[in-house]
C-alpha positions as CSV (number, residue, x, y, z in Angstrom):
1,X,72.2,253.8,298.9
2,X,72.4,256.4,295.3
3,X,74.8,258.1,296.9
4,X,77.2,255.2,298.6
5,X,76.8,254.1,295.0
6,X,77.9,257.6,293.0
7,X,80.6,257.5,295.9
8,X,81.8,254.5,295.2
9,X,82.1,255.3,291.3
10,X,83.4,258.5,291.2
11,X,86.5,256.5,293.1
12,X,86.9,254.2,290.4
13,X,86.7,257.1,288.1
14,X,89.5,258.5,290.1
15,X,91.7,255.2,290.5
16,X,91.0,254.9,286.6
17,X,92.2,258.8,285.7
18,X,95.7,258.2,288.4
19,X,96.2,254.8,286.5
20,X,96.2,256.3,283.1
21,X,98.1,259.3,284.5
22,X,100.3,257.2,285.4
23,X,100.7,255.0,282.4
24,X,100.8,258.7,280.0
25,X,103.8,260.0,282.6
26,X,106.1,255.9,282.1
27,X,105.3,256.2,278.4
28,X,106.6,259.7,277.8
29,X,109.3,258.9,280.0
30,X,110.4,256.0,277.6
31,X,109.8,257.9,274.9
32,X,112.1,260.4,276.3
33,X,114.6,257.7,277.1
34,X,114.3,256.1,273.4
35,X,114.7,259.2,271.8
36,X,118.0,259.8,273.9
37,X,119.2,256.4,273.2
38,X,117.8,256.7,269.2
39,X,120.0,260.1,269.6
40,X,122.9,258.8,270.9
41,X,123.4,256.0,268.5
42,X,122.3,258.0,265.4
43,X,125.1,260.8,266.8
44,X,127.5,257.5,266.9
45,X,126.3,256.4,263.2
46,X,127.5,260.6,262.4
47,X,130.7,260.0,263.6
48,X,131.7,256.7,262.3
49,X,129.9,257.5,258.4
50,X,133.2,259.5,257.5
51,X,135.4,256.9,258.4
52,X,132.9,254.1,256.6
53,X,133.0,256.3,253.4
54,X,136.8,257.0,253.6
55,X,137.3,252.9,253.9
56,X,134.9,252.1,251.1
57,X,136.6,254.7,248.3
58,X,140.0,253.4,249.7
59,X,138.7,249.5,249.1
60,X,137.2,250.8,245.4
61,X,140.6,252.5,244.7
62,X,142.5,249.6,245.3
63,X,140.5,247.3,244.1
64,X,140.6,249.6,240.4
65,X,144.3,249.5,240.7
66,X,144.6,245.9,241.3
67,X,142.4,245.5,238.1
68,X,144.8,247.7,235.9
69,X,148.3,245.9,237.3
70,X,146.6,242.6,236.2
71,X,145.8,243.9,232.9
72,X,149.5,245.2,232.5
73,X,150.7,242.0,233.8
74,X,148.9,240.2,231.4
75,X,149.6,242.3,228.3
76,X,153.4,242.0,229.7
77,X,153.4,238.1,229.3
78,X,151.3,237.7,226.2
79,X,154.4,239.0,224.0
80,X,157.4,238.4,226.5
81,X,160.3,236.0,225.9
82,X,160.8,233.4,228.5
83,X,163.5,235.4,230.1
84,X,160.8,238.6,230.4
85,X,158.0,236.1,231.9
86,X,160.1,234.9,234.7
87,X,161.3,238.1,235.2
88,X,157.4,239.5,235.5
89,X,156.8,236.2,237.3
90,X,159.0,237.3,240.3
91,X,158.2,240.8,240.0
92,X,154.1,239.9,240.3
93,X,155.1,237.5,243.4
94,X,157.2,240.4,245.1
95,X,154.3,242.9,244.8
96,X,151.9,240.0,245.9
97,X,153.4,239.8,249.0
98,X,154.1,243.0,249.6
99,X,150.7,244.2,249.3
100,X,149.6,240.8,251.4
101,X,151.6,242.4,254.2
102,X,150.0,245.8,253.6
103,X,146.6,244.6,254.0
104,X,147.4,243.8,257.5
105,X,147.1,247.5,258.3
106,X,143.4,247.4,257.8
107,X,142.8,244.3,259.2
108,X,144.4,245.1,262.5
109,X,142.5,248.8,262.4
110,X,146.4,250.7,263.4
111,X,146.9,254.3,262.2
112,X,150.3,255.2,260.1
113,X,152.5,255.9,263.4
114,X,151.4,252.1,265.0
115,X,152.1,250.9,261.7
116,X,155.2,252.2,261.2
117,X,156.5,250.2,264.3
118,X,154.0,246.9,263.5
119,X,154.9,246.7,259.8
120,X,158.5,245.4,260.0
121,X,157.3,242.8,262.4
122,X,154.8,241.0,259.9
123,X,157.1,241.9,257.5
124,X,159.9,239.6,259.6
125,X,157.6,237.1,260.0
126,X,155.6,236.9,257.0
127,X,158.9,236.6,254.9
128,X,160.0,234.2,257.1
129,X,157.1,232.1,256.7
130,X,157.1,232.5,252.8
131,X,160.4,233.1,251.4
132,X,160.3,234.8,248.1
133,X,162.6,232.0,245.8
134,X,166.0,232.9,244.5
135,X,165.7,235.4,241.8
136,X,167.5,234.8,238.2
137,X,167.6,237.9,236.8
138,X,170.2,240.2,237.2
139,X,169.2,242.0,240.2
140,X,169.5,239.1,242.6
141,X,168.6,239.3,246.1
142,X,171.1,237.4,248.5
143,X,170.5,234.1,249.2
144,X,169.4,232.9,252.8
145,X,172.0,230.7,254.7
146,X,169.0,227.8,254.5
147,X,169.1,228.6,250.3
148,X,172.9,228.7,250.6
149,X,173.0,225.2,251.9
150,X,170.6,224.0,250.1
151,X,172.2,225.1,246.6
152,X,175.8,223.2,248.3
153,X,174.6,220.1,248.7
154,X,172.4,220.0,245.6
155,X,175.6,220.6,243.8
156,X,177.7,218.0,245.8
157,X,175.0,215.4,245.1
158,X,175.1,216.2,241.2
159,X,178.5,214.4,241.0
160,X,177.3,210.9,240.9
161,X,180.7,209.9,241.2
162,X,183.6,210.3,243.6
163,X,181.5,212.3,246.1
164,X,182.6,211.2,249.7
165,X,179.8,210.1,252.6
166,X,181.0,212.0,254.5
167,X,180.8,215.1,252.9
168,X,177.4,214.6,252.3
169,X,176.6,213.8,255.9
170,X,178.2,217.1,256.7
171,X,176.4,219.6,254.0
172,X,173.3,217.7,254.8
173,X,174.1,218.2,258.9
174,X,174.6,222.6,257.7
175,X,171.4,222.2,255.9
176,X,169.4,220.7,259.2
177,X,171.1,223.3,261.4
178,X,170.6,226.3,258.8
179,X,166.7,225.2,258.8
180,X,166.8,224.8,262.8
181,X,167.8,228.2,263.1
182,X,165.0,229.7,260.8
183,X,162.7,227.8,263.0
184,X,164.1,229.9,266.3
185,X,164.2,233.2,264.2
186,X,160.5,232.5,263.1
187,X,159.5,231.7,267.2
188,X,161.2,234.8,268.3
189,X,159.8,237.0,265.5
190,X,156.5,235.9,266.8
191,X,156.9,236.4,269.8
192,X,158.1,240.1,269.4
193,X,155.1,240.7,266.9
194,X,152.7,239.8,270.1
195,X,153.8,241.7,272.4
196,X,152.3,245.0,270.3
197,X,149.0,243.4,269.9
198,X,145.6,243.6,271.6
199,X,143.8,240.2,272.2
200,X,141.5,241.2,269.2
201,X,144.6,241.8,266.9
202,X,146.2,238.9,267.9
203,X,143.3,236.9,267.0
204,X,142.9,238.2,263.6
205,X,146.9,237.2,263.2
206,X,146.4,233.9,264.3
207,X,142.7,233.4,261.7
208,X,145.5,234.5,259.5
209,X,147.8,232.1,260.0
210,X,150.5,234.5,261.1
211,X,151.1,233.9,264.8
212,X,150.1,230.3,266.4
């Protein structure tokens, strides 16, 4: 009976010593398999901590220069005569939108050579979107046809007197068609501007407003 009885407990002993055995060889195992996964990831972390840093001190950089335009820009208007503060008026707005458009290389994550061939694309469609007004100093940009129409029949309608109905029905019909066919340039610019982009960049574009 002693000895069914040590029998019978040195075979626990021995299920108990395979079971922990067992449970030591799965836990190393993970631990091997965590520390390869912990590896990989902290090798990703190594690669992408260059580009991290280089996107910060480019974000500090510009923000330090945006700082010291606005200070010039303000210093410029505090003393300026009128003509001088519309003149830095349009100059602000110019660089305003050019560095909107700019800002689209970072947002869409494109090196220099895709951006040399996506830039002139949100370029067409951003100014189309938000068309800088008519300058008034002397280095005037050329009017669109839709500002070119506009300017006609603002003039025809300054005469109070004598102006025909029909001649307002006809610079008012150019106007509709000049603004028609900036709709259809806008469409197609669009259209060519999506073709280029991934489904992630396109969706960024349209959080921005830039493509529907």
């Amino acid at each position: 009976m002693k000895h069914q009885e040590r029998s019978r407990t040195n075979s626990w002993c021995r299920t108990i010593d395979n079971v922990i055995s067992r449970r030591v060889i799965v836990g190393s195992g993970g631990l091997a398999v965590l520390g390869l996964l912990a590896g990989s990831a902290f090798g990703e972390e190594e690669k992408k901590e260059p580009e991290r840093r280089e996107a910060e001190a480019r974000s500090r950089k510009e923000g330090q220069e945006r700082m010291e335009q606005f200070k010039a820009f303000s210093e410029r208007m505090r003393d300026a005569s009128p003509e001088e503060r519309m003149k830095t008026m349009e100059e602000r707005r110019v660089q305003e939108q050019r560095r909107a458009i700019e800002d689209f290389k970072d947002r869409l994550c494109v090196s220099d050579k895709e951006w040399a061939v996506v830039k002139p694309r949100i370029e067409k469609v951003y100014n189309l979107m938000h068309p800088l007004p008519q300058m008034r100093t002397a280095n005037e940009r050329p009017k669109s046809e839709v500002e070119q129409r506009s300017s006609e029949l603002r003039e025809l309608l300054r005469k109070k007197e004598g102006t025909a109905v029909d001649q307002i029905k006809a610079r008012l019909t150019a106007l509709r068609a000049a603004k028609q066919k900036t709709v259809q340039e806008l469409v197609t610019a669009k259209q060519d501007l999506r073709q280029l982009m991934t489904l992630r960049q396109e969706a960024e574009l349209v959080l921005r407003g830039v493509l529907d």
